[in-house]
C-alpha positions in Angstrom: -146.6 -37.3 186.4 -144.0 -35.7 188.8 -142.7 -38.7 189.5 -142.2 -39.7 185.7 -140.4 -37.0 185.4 -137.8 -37.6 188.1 -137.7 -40.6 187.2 -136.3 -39.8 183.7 -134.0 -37.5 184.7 -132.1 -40.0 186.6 -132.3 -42.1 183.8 -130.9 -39.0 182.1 -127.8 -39.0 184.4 -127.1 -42.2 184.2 -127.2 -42.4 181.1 -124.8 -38.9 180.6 -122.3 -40.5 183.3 -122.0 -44.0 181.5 -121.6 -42.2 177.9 -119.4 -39.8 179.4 -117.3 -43.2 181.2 -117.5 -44.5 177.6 -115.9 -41.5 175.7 -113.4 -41.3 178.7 -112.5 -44.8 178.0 -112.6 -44.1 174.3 -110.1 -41.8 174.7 -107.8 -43.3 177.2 -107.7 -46.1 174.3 -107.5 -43.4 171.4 -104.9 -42.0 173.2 -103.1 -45.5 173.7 -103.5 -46.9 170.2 -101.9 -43.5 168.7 -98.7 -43.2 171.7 -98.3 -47.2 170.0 -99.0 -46.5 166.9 -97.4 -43.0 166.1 -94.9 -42.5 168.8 -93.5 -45.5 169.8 -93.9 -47.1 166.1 -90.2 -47.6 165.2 -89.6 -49.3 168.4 -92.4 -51.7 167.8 -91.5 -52.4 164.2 -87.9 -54.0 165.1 -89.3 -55.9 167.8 -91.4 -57.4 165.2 -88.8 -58.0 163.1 -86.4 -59.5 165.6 -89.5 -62.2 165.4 -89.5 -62.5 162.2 -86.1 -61.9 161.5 -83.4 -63.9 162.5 -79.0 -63.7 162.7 -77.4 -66.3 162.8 -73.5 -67.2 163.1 -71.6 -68.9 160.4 -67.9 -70.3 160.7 -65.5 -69.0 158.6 -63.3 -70.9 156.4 -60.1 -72.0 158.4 -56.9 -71.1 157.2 -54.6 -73.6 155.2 -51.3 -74.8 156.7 -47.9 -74.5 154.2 -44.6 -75.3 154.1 -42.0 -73.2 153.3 -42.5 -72.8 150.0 -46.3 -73.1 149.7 -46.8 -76.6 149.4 -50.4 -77.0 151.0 -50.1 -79.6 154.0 -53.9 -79.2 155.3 -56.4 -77.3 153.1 -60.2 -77.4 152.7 -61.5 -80.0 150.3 -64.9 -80.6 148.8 -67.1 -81.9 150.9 -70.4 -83.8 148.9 -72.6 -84.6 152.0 -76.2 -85.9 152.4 -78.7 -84.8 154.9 -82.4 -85.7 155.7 -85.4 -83.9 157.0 -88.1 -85.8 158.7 -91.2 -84.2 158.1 -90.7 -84.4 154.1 -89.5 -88.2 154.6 -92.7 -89.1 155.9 -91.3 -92.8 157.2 -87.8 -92.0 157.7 -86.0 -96.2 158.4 -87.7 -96.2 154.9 -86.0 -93.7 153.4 -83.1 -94.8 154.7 -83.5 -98.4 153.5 -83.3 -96.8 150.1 -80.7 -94.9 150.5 -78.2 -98.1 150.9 -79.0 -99.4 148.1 -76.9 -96.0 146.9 -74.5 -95.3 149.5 -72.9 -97.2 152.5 -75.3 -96.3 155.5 -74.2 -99.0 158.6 -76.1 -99.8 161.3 -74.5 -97.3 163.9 -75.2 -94.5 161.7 -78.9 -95.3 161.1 -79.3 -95.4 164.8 -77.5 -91.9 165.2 -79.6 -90.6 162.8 -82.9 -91.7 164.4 -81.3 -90.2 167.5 -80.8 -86.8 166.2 -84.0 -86.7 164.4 -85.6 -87.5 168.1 -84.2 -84.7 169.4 -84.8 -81.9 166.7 -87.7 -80.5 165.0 -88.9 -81.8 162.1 -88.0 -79.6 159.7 -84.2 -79.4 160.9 -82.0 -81.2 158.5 -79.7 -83.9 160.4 -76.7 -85.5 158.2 -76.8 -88.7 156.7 -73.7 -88.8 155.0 -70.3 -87.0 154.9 -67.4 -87.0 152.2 -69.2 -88.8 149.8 -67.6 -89.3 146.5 -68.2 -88.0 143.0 -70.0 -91.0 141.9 -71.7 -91.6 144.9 -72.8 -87.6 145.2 -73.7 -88.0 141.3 -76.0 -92.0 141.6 -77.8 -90.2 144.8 -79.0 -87.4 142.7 -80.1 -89.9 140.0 -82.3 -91.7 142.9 -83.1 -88.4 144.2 -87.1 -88.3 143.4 -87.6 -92.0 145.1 -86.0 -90.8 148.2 -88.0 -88.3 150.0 -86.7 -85.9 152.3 -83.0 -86.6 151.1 -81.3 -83.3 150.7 -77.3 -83.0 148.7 -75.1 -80.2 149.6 -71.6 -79.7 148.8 -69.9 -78.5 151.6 -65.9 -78.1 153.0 -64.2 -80.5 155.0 -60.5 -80.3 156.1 -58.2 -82.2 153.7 -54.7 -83.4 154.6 -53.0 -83.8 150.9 -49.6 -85.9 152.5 -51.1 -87.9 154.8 -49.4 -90.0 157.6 -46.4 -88.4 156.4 -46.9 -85.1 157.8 -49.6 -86.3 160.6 -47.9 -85.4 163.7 -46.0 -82.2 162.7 -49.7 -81.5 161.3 -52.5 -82.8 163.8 -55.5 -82.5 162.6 -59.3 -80.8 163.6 -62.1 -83.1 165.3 -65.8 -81.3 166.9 -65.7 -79.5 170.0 -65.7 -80.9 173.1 -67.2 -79.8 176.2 -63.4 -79.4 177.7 -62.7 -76.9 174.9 -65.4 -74.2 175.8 -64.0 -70.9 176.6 -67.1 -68.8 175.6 -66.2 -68.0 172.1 -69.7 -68.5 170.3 -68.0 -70.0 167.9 -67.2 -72.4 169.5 -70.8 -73.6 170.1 -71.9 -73.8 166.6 -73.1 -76.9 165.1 -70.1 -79.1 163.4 -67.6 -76.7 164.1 -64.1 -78.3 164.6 -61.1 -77.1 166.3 -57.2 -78.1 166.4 -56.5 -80.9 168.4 -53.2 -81.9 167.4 -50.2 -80.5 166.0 -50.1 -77.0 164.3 -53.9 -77.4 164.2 -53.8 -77.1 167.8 -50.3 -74.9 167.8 -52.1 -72.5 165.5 -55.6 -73.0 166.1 -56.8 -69.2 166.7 -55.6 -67.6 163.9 -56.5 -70.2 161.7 -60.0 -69.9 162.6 -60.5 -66.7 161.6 -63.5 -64.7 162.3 -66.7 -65.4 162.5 -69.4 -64.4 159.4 -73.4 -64.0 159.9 -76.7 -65.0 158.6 -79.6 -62.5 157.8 -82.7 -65.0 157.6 -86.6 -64.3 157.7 -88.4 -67.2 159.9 -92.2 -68.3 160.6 -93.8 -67.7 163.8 -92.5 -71.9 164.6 -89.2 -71.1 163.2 -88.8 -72.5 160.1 -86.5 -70.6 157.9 -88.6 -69.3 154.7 -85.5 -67.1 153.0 -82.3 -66.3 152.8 -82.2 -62.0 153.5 -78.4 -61.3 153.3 -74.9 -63.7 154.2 -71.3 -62.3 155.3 -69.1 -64.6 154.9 -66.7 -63.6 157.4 -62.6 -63.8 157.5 -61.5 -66.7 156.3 -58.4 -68.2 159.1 -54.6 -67.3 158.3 -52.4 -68.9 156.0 -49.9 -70.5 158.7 -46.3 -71.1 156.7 -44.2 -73.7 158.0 -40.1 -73.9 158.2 -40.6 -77.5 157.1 -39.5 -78.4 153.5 -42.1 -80.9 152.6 -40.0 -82.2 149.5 -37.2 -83.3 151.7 -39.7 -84.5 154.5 -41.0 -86.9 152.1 -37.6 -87.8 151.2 -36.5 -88.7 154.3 -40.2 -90.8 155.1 -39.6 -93.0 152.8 -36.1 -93.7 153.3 -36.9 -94.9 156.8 -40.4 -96.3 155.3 -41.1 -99.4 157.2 -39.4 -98.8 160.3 -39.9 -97.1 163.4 -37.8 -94.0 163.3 -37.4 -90.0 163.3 -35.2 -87.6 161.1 -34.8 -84.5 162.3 -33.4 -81.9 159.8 -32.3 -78.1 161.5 -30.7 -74.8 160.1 -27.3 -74.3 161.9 -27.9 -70.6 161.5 -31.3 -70.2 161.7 -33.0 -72.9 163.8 -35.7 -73.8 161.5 -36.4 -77.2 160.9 -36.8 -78.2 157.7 -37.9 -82.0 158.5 -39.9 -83.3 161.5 -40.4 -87.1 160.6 -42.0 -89.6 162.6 -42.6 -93.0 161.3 -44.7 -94.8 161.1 -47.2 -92.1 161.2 -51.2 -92.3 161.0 -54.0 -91.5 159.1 -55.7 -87.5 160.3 -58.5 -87.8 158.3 -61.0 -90.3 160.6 -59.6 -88.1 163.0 -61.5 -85.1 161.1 -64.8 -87.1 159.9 -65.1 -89.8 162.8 -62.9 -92.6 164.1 -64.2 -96.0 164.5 -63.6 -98.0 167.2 -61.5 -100.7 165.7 -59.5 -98.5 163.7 -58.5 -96.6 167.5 -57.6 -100.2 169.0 -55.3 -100.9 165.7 -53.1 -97.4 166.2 -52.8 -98.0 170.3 -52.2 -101.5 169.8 -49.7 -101.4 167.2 -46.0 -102.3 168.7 -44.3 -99.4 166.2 -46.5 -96.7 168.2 -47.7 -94.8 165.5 -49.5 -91.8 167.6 -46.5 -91.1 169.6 -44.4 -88.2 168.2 -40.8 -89.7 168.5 -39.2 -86.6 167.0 -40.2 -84.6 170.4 -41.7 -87.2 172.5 -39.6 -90.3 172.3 -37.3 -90.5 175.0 -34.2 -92.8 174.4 -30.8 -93.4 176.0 -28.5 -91.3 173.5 -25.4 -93.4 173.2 -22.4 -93.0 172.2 -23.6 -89.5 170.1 -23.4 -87.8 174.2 -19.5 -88.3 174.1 -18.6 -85.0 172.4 -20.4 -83.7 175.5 -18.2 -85.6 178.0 -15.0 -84.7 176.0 -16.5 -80.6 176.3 -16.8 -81.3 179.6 -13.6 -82.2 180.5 -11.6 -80.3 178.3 -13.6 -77.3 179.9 -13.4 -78.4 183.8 -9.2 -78.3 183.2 -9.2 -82.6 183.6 -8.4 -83.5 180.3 -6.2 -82.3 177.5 -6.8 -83.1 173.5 -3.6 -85.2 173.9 -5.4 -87.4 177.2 -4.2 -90.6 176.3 -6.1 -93.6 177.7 -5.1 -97.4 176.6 -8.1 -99.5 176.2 -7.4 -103.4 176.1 -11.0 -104.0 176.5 -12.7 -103.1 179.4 -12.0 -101.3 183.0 -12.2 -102.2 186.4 -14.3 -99.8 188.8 -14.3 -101.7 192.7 -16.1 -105.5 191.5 -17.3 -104.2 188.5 -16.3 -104.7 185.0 -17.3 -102.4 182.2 -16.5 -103.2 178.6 -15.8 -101.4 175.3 -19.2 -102.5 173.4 -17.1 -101.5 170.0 -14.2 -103.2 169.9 -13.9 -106.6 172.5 -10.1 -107.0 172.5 -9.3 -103.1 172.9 -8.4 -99.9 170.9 -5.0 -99.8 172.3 -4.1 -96.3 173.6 -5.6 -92.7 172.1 -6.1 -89.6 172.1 -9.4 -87.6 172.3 -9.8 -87.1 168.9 -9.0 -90.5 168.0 -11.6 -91.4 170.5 -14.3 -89.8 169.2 -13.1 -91.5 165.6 -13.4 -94.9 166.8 -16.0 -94.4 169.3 -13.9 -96.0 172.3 -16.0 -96.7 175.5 -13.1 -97.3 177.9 -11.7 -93.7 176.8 -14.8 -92.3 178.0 -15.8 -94.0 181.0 -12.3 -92.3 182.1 -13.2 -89.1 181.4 -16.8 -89.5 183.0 -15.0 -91.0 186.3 -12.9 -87.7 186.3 -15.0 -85.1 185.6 -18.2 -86.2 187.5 -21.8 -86.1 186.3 -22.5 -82.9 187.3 -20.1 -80.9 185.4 -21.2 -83.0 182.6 -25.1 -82.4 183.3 -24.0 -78.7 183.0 -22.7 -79.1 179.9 -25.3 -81.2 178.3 -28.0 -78.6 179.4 -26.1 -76.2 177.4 -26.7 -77.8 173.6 -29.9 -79.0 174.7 -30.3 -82.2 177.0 -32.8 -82.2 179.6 -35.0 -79.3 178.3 -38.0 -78.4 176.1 -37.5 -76.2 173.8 -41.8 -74.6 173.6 -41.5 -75.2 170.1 -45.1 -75.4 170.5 -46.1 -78.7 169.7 -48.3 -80.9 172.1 -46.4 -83.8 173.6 -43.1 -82.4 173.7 -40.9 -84.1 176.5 -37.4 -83.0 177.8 -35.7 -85.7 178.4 -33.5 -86.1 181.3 -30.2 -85.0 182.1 -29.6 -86.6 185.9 -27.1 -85.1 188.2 -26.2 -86.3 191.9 -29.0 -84.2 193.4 -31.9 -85.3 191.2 -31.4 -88.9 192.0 -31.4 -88.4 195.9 -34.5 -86.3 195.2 -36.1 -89.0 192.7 -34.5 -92.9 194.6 -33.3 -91.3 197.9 -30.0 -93.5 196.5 -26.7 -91.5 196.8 -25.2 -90.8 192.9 -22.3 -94.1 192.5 -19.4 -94.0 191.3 -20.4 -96.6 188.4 -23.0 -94.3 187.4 -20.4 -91.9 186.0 -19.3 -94.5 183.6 -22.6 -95.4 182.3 -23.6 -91.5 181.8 -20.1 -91.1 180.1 -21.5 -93.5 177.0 -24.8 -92.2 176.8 -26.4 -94.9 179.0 -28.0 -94.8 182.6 -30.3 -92.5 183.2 -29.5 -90.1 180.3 -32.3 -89.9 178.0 -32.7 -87.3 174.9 -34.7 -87.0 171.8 -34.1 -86.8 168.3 -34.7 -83.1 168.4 -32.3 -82.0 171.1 -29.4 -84.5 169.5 -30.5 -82.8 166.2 -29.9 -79.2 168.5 -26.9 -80.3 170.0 -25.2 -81.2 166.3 -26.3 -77.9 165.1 -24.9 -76.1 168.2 -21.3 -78.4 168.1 -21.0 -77.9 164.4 -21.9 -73.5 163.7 -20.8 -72.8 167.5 -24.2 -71.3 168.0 -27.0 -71.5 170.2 -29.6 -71.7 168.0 -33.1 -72.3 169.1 -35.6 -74.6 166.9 -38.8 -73.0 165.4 -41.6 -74.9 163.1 -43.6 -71.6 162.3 -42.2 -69.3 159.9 -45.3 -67.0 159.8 -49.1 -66.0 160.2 -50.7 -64.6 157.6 -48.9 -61.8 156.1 -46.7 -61.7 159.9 -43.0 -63.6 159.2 -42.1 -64.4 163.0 -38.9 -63.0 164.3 -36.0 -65.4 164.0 -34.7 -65.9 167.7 -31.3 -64.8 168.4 -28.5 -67.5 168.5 -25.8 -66.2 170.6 -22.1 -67.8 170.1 -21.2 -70.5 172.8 -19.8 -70.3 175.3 -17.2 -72.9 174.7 -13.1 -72.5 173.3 -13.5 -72.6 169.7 -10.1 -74.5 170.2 -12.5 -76.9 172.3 -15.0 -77.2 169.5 -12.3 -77.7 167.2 -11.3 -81.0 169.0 -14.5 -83.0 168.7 -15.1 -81.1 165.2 -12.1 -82.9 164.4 -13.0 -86.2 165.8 -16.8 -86.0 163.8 -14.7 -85.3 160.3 -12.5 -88.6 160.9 -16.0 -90.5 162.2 -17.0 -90.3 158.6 -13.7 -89.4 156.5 -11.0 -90.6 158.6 -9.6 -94.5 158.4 -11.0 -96.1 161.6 -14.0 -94.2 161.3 -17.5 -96.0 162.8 -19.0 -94.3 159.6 -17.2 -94.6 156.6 -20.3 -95.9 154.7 -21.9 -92.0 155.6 -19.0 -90.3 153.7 -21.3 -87.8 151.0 -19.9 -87.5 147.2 -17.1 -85.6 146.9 -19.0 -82.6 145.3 -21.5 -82.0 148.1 -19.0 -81.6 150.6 -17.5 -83.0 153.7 -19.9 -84.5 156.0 -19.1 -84.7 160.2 -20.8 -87.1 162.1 -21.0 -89.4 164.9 -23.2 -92.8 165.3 -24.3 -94.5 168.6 -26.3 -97.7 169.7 -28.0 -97.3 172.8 -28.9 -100.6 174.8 -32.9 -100.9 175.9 -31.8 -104.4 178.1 -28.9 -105.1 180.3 -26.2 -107.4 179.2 -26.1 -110.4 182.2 -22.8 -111.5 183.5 -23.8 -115.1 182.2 -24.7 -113.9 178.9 -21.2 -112.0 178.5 -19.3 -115.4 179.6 -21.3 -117.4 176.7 -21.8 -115.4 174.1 -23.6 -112.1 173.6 -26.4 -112.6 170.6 -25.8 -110.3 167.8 -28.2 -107.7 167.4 -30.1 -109.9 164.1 -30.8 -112.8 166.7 -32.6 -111.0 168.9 -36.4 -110.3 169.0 -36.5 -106.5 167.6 -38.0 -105.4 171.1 -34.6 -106.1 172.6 -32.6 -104.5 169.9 -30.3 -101.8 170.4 -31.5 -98.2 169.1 -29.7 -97.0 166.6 -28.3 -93.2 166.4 -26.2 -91.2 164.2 -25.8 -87.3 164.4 -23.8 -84.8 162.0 -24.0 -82.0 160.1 -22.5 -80.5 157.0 -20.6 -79.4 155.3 -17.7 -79.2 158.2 -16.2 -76.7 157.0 -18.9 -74.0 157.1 -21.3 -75.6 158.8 -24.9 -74.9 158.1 -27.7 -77.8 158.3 -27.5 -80.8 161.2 -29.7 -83.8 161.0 -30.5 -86.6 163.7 -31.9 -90.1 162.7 -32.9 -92.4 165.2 -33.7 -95.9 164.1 -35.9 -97.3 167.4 -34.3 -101.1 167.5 -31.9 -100.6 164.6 -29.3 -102.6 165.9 -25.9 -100.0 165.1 -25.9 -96.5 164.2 -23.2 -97.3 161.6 -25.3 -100.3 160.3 -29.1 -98.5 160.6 -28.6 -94.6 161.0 -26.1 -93.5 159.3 -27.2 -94.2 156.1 -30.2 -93.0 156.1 -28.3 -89.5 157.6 -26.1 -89.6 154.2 -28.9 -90.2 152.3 -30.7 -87.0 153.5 -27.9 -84.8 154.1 -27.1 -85.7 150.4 -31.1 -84.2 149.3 -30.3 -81.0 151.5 -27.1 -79.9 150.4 -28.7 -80.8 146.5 -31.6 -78.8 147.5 -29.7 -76.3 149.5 -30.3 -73.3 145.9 -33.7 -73.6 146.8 -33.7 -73.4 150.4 -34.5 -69.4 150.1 -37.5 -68.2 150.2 -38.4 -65.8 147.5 -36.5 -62.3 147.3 -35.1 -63.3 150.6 -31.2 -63.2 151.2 -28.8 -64.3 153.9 -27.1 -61.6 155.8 -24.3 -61.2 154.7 -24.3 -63.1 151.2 -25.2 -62.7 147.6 -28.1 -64.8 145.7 -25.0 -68.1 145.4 -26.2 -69.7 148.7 -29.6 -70.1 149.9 -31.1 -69.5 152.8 
């Protein structure tokens, strides 16, 4: 009995220490449950919803690009698209069968879409088809119900409304590549496309913009099940050009055909109002996707069409550099406006013999300003002989050979303006004697492009330096114009080859009499070149030198012709460049009347609204 009774009471313990474990337990766990539940409950509930809810980024709309009066030039157009999503497809090369019986679908693109849809989930929509048109968007959502897992949206795409004409001033956008990744998230979203050319690339920052969000509620696999909230973002800046695209469309076509550049420039300002380079190309396969044949067609093409010439051609300038040798001489001291030099020809230097390309038996004897008129070689190569390249470099540098002028564009190149030191440095050959004459022509090793000639004609005709700009401003932000301090040259100096440019185009043995403008738009100064890509062989110049028409274009001379208008007060220049013209008084020049005829038409409209030039009333524009 005793021991019964000892052995319930350790029973009895036992039992008391395991309840008492239990309700210890209990309210370790009671204690738990409420320090989750009651305290730390707020905490909890966002982590929750940070699974269920999900933000994502959105890309803004990119800003459009204008020119100078608002005309869009890149915009963002409609952009009907088709996507698919596997899992309600079911048999997706099925689907897709179907689907060419509406649209276009090639064999390329059905493999990148069975890629894609490898690599995502099921339920992610991959595209199909982008820039579909109206009838197209409109048939597919006829077939709609027999084509499972086919989903429409109408999206944006960028648009380029002028086309090749505005393509390289332009650019255009393409998708992220790796190379572009600066760890900007936006960057890294899916289809989003940056500048890669042009002022798309010039101005690609601000016209992003800034980035929106997405507020969306997700299952525990992450499919999206709504749409909670959406911030659009800000949309990219407006980017306003200097460009006129009225008169760059102009000039396009009047060198349609060709391969060529006009550059148009503000004598006071420095804006450009054209930047043509033809022939240009199309940006939009650029934007969507470029195939490779189309790519093998622009790089194969003998015209270049992807090459810039405005800022990226280089080309010997001609006879349009001898202003700058007569500058340079009349500066150094070595030459007077009344240097006479007889030209029966050609001139003797040692063995050699170098001719007058523009008149065989000789211009008889003139003065500079007659010179310049008639465009005399053998006038020239004596002043190159006795002023020497360098002091001639130095002057060219200062109306804009040999330099880039960070206008901003990709591709720009700047030329060359060789002196004595730069050839030992680049040929480890002393500078000759004979390579005076050539650089006193515009032959040799100079080499220039459209847009500094264009500068340098602005410069010799206001007597400024003026700097080009493209970008007239961002947004709401008009970019300070840059200062354009007066040269430092004789105005008497100027006045010489000022002279000589009037009687190019006015006077009576002027190399460009066809360029003269009508009589109510002014006087027009000018000068023409021809610059030779081959050499002329002693054996071909004691046969007969071919014509320019019986050669094969390729060997053609370029053709130049620079001026600006109207003389008297100076205030736009212009540059053309036909690339294997023949003559700048035959190909160039006029093309250069042409245009400089639209500008000083359209000069009224050439201000910008409630804007006035210092200095004048509402009479003349800006």
């Amino acid at each position: 009995m005793q021991r019964e009774t000892s052995r319930y009471s350790v029973f009895s313990r036992r039992a008391a220490l395991l309840m008492s474990g239990k309700a210890a337990l209990a309210t370790v766990l009671a204690g738990r449950m409420y320090y989750l539940q009651v305290i730390e409950s707020d905490q909890y509930a966002v982590l929750a919803d940070e699974n269920r809810i999900h933000y994502r980024m959105l890309a803004p709309q990119r800003g459009r690009i204008l020119d100078r009066f608002g005309v869009e030039l890149a915009n963002n157009t409609q952009n009907l698209r088709a996507l698919i999503v596997a899992e309600q497809a079911g048999d997706v090369a099925k689907v897709l069968t179907r689907l060419r019986d509406v649209v276009p679908v090639g064999d390329h693109e059905e493999r990148r879409i069975l890629r894609e849809i490898k690599r995502r989930r099921s339920f992610v929509p991959v595209s199909v088809v982008e820039n579909l048109s109206w009838e197209q968007f409109a048939a597919l959502n006829v077939h709609l119900p027999h084509l499972p897992g086919i989903q429409l949206e109408i999206g944006e795409t960028r648009g380029y409304p002028k086309g090749e004409t505005f393509s390289h001033l332009i650019g255009y956008v393409a998708a992220v590549a790796e190379a572009d990744l600066t760890g900007d998230p936006l960057l890294e979203l899916p289809g989003m496309k940056i500048g890669k050319n042009g002022v798309e690339k010039l101005q690609d920052e601000p016209l992003r913009g800034k980035a929106g969000s997405q507020r969306v509620e997700v299952n525990a696999i992450g499919r999206v099940i709504r749409e909670l909230s959406r911030d659009h973002g800000e949309r990219g800046a407006d980017i306003a050009l200097t460009i006129d695209a009225g008169l760059q469309e102009y000039a396009a076509d009047r060198v349609d055909g060709e391969s060529a550049s006009v550059v148009v420039i503000d004598c006071v300002t420095g804006e450009l109002l054209t930047l043509v380079s033809v022939p240009g190309y199309d940006p939009t396969p650029f934007t969507t996707g470029l195939s490779q044949r189309l790519w093998q067609e622009l790089v194969s093409n003998p015209l270049a069409p992807l090459v810039n010439k405005s800022i990226a051609g280089q080309y010997p300038p001609g006879s349009t550099f001898k202003m700058l040798v007569a500058l340079a001489a009349l500066e150094s001291g070595l030459a007077t406006p009344d240097h006479r030099v007889g030209c029966s020809g050609s001139i003797e230097l040692g063995t050699h013999e170098f001719h007058c390309w523009k008149k065989k038996p000789g211009h008889g004897a003139l003065r500079m300003v007659e010179a310049i008129e008639q465009s005399c070689d053998v006038y020239f190569y004596d002043l190159a002989r006795k002023v020497g390249i360098d002091r001639i470099a130095e002057m060219g540098r200062r109306f804009g050979l040999g330099q880039s002028f960070r206008i901003g564009l990709p591709g720009e190149r700047p030329g060359l303006m060789p002196t004595r030191d730069w050839k030992k440095a680049t040929y480890g050959q002393p500078w000759h004697p004979g390579d005076n004459l050539n650089a006193g022509i515009g032959q040799g090793y100079v080499l220039s492009t459209p847009l500094q000639l264009a500068v340098m004609a602005a410069r010799l005709g206001g007597g400024r330096m003026v700097t080009p700009r493209v970008v007239r401003s961002v947004g709401d932000m008009l970019l300070p114009r840059p200062e354009a301090p007066v040269m430092a040259i004789k105005p008497e100096f100027l006045k010489v080859v000022q002279d000589g440019m009037v009687r190019v185009v006015n006077g009576g043995a002027g190399t460009a009499k066809r360029a003269k403008l009508p009589d109510n738009l002014g006087v027009l100064a000018g000068k023409t070149g021809s610059s030779q890509v081959r050499r002329i062989s002693k054996a071909e110049r004691q046969t007969r030198v071919r014509k320019n028409e019986e050669k094969p274009w390729i060997e053609r001379d370029h053709a130049w012709f620079v001026c600006y208008a109207p003389a008297e007060t100076p205030r736009y220049a212009c540059c053309v460049l036909v690339e294997h013209g023949g003559s700048g008084s035959g190909a160039a020049a006029p093309v250069a009347r042409d245009v400089m005829a639209e500008v000083m038409r359209r000069d009224p409209a050439r201000r910008m609204p409630g804007e006035r030039m210092a200095g004048q009333d509402d009479k003349r524009g800006a």
